[in-house]
C-alpha positions as CSV (number, residue, x, y, z in Angstrom):
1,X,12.5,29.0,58.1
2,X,12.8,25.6,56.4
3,X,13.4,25.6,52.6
4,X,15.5,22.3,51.3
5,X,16.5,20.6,48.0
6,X,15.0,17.3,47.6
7,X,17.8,16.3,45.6
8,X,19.3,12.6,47.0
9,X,22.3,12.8,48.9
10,X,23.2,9.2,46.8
11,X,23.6,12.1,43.6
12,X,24.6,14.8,45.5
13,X,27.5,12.9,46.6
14,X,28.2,11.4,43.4
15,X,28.3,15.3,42.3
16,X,30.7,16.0,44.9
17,X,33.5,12.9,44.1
18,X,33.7,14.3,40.6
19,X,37.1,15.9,39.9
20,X,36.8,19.9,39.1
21,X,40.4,21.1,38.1
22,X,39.1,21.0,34.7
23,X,35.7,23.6,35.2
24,X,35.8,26.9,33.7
25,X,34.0,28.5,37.1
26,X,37.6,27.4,39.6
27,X,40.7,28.2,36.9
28,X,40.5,31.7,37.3
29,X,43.1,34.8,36.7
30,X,42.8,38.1,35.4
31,X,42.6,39.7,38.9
32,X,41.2,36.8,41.1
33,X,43.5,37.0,44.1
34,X,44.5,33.3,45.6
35,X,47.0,34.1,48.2
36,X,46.5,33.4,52.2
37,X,44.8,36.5,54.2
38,X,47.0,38.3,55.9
39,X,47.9,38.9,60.1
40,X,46.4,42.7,59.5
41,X,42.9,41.4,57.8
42,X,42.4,38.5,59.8
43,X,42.9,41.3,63.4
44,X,40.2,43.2,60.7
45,X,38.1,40.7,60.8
46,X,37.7,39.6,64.7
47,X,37.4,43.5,65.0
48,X,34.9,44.2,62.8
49,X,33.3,41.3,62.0
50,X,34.0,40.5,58.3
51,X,36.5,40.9,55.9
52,X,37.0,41.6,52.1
53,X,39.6,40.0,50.8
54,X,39.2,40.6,47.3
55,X,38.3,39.0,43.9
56,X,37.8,35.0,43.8
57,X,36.3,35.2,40.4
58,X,37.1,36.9,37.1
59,X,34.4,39.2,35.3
60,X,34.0,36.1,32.7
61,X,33.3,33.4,35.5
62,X,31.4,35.6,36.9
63,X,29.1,36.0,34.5
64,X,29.2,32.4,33.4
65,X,28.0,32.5,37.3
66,X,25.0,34.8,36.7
67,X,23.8,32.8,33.7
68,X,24.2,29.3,36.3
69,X,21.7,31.1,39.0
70,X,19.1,32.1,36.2
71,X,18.9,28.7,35.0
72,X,18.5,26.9,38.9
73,X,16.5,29.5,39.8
74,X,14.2,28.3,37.1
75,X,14.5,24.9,36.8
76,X,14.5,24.9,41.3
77,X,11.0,27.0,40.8
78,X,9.8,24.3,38.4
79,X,10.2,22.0,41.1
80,X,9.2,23.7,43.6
81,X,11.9,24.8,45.2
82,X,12.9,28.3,45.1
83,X,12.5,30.2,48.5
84,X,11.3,33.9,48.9
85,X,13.3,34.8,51.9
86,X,10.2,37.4,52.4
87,X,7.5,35.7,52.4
88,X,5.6,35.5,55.4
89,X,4.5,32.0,54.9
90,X,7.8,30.6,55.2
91,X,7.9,31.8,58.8
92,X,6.0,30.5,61.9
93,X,2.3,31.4,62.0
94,X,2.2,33.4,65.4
95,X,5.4,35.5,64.3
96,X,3.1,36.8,61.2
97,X,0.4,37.6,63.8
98,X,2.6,39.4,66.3
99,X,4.1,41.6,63.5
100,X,0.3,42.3,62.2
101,X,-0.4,43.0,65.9
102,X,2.4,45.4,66.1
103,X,1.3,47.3,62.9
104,X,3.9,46.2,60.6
105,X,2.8,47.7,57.5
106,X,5.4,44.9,55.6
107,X,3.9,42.0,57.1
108,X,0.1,43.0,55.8
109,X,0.7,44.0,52.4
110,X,0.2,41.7,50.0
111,X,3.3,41.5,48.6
112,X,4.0,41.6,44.5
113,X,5.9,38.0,43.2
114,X,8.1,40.1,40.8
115,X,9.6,41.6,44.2
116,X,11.2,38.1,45.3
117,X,14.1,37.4,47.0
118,X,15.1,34.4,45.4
119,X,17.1,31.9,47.5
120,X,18.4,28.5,46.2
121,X,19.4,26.3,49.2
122,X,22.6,23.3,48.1
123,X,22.8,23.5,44.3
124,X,26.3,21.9,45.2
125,X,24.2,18.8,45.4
126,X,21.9,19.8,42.4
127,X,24.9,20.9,39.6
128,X,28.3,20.7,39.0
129,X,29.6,23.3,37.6
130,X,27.8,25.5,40.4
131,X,29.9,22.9,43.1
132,X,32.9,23.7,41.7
133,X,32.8,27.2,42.5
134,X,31.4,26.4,46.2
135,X,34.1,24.4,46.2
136,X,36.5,27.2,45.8
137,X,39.8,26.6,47.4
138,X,40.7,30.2,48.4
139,X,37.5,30.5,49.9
140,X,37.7,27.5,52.1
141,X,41.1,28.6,53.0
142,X,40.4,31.8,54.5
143,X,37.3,30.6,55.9
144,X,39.9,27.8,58.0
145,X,42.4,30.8,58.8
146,X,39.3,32.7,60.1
147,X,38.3,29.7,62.5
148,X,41.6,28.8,63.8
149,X,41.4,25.1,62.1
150,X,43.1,23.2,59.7
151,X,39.8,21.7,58.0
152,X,36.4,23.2,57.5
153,X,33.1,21.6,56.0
154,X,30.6,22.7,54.0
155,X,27.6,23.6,56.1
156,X,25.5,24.8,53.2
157,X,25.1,27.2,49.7
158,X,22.7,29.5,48.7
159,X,22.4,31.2,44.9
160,X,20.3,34.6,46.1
161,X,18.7,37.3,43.8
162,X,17.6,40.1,45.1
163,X,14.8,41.6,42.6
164,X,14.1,45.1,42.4
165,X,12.2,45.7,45.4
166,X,11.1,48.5,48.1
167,X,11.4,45.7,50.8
168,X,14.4,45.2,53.1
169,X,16.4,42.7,55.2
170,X,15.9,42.8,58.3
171,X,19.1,43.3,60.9
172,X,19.9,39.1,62.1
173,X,22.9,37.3,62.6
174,X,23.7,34.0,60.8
175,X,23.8,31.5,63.8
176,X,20.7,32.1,64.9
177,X,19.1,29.7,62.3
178,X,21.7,27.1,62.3
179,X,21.8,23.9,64.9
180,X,25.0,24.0,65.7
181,X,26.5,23.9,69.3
182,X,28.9,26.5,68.7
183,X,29.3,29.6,66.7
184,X,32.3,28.2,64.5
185,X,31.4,29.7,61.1
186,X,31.9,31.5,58.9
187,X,29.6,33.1,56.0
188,X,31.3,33.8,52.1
189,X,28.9,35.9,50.1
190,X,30.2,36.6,46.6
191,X,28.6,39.3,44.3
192,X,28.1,38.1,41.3
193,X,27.0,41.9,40.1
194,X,28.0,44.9,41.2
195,X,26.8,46.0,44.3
196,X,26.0,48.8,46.0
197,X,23.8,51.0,47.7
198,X,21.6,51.6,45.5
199,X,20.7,47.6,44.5
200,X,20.7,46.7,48.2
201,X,24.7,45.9,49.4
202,X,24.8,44.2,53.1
203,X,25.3,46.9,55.7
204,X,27.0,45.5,58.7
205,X,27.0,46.1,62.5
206,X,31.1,46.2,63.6
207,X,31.6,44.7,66.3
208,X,27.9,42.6,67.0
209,X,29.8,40.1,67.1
210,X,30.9,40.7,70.4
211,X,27.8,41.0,71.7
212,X,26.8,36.8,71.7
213,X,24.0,34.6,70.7
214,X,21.0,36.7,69.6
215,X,17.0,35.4,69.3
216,X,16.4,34.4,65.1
217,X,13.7,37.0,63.5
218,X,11.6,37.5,60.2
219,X,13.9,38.5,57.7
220,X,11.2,40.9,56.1
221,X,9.5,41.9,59.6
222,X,12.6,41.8,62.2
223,X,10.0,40.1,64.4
224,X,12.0,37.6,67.0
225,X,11.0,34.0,67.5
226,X,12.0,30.8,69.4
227,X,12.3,32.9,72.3
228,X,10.9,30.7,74.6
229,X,13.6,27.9,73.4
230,X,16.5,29.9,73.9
231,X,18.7,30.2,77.0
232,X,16.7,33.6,78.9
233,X,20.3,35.3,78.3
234,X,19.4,35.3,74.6
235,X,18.4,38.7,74.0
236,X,16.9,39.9,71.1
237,X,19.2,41.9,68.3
238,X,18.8,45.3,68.4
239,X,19.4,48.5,66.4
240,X,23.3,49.2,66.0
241,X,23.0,53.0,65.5
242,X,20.9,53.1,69.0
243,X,23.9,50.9,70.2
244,X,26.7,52.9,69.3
245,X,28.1,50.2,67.1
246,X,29.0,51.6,63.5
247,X,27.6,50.3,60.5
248,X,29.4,49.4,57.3
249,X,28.0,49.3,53.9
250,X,29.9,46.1,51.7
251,X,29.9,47.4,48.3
252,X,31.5,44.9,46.3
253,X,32.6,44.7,42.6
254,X,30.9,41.2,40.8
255,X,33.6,38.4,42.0
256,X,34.7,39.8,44.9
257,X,33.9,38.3,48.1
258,X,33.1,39.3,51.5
259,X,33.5,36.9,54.9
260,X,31.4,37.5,58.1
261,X,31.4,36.0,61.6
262,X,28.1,34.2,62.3
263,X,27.3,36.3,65.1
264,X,27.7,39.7,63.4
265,X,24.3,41.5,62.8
266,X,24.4,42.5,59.6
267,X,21.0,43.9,56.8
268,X,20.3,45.0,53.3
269,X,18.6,47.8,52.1
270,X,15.7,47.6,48.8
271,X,17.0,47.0,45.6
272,X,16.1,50.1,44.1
273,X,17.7,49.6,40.4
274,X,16.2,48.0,37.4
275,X,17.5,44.3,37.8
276,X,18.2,42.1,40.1
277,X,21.1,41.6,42.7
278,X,22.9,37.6,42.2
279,X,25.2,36.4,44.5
280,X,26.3,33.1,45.6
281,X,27.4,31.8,49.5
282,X,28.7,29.7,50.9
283,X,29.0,28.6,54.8
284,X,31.7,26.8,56.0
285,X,31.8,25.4,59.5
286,X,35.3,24.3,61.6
287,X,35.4,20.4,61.2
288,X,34.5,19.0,64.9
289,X,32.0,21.4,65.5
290,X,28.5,19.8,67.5
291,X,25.6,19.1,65.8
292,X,22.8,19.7,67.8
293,X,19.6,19.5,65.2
294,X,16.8,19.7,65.8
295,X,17.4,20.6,69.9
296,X,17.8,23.8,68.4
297,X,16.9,24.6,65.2
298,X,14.5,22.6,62.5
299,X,17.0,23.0,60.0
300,X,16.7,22.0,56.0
301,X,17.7,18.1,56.8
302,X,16.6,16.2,60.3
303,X,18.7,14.6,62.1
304,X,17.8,11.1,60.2
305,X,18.8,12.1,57.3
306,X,22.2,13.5,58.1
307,X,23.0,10.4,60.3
308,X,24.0,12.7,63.3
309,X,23.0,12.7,67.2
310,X,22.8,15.8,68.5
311,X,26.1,15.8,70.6
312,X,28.5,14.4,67.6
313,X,31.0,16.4,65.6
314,X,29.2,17.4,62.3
315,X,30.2,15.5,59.2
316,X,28.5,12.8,56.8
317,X,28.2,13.1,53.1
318,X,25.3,16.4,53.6
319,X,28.6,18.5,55.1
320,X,31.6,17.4,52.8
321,X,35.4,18.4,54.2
322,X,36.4,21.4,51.4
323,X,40.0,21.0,50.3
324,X,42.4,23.7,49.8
């Protein structure tokens, strides 16, 4: 999938040089926990795969949160750039035809626009207020415990809403999609409502990680792709419950946040209540990763316009160093 912001990077990083102390959406209390992750939930997390650390935003922020995502999500469709993460032309031509092939009753049905899965790709570089709270020091804190380093970059954000929907998210693990060399990152997904099983919470595959590299699919079809571009070791992923591996549900109160390995599998079931699911991520990567582009994954921005060879340490203005 490629779905990008067109903002320049000339704004974008004029956005990000702005001081933040000041924003409403980063000087939280009232519950929002700020302290380190522990021994016991960082062993947790290389166990299981992710983590839940707790609150990083209060009820008020976020709700001032919820508001923020309505108002990208429609000013970003104006311009043309709000993303459904299930529709099938956002993914490669043949992969539609193989799922058709295969009788995949998801990837025939025309498919109703009220049931969207909105995703937003960098508002950080679109509006302030939303990078402030991507630029949430706790976050990036735990993120850099997580991955062993002392400094971690912003890889990307995504604002998602999830509308009331029968369709689902196919099982898939984060690095898959991302040209990176290695796997060193980690994924923050913050609810910004309630979730649970009945709106569609992330169900997660314990221990996947484990189990490697695994082929990219269709998020609405679980069809695999890029098959013949990965090493032949790159299997495809595969159903946890058939595995053995046991699966997790994340239900999550709105401003809490949970943290996943980019190799754990991990899903979401429909949204089957009467409004939509919000939640804001962010993916933070361990400063001196490779960049390998386009070499392994058409990613959002080409190799130009970072200013990165594949084979250098990621960095540049498009993946900004996140203090804590």
């Amino acid at each position: 999938m490629r779905a990008r912001s067109d903002a320049g990077a000339a704004e974008g990083h004029g956005a990000a040089d702005r001081s933040t102390t000041s924003s409403p959406i980063t000087s939280g209390a009232n519950g929002v926990r700020t302290s380190p992750l522990t021994a016991g939930e960082i062993t947790a997390f290389y166990e299981k795969g992710y983590v839940r650390p707790g609150k990083v935003f209060s009820d008020e922020q976020a709700a001032s949160l919820r508001d923020l995502v309505q108002r990208l999500t429609r000013s970003e469709d104006e311009a043309g750039r709000r993303y459904d993460l299930l529709d099938p032309a956002l993914w490669p031509e043949e992969d539609r035809s193989n799922a058709e092939t295969a009788g995949d009753e998801d990837a025939r049905a025309a498919r109703d626009p009220a049931q969207s899965f909105d995703f937003l790709f960098n508002m950080w570089l679109v509006d302030e207020d939303f990078r402030a709270a991507v630029f949430n020091p706790t976050t990036a804190r735990w993120a850099a415990q997580l991955l062993g380093t002392t400094r971690v970059r912003l890889l990307e954000d995504n604002a998602l809403n999830k509308s009331p929907s029968p369709h689902e998210l196919r099982w898939h693990q984060d690095y898959s999609y991302w040209p990176l060399a290695q796997p060193n990152a980690v994924t923050a997904w913050v609810a910004l409502d309630d979730v649970n099983e009945r709106n569609g919470a992330m169900l997660m595959a314990c221990g996947s990680q484990h189990l490697g590299e695994r082929l990219p699919v269709v998020f609405g079809t679980g069809t695999p792709y890029l098959r013949e571009s990965r090493p032949p070791s790159v299997a495809e992923v595969g159903d946890p419950v058939e595995l053995g591996l046991p699966v997790e549900e994340v239900e999550l109160a709105a401003g809490e946040v949970s943290l996943h390995s980019s190799l754990i599998w991990h899903a979401s079931g429909p949204n089957r209540s009467e409004r939509g699911r919000r939640a804001i991520v962010m993916r933070y990567v361990a400063d001196g990763t490779i960049w390998l582009g386009a070499q392994r994954y058409e990613y959002n921005y080409s190799d130009e316009e970072v200013g990165l060879a594949p084979g250098e340490p990621i960095g540049g203005r498009y993946f900004p160093v996140v203090p804590f």
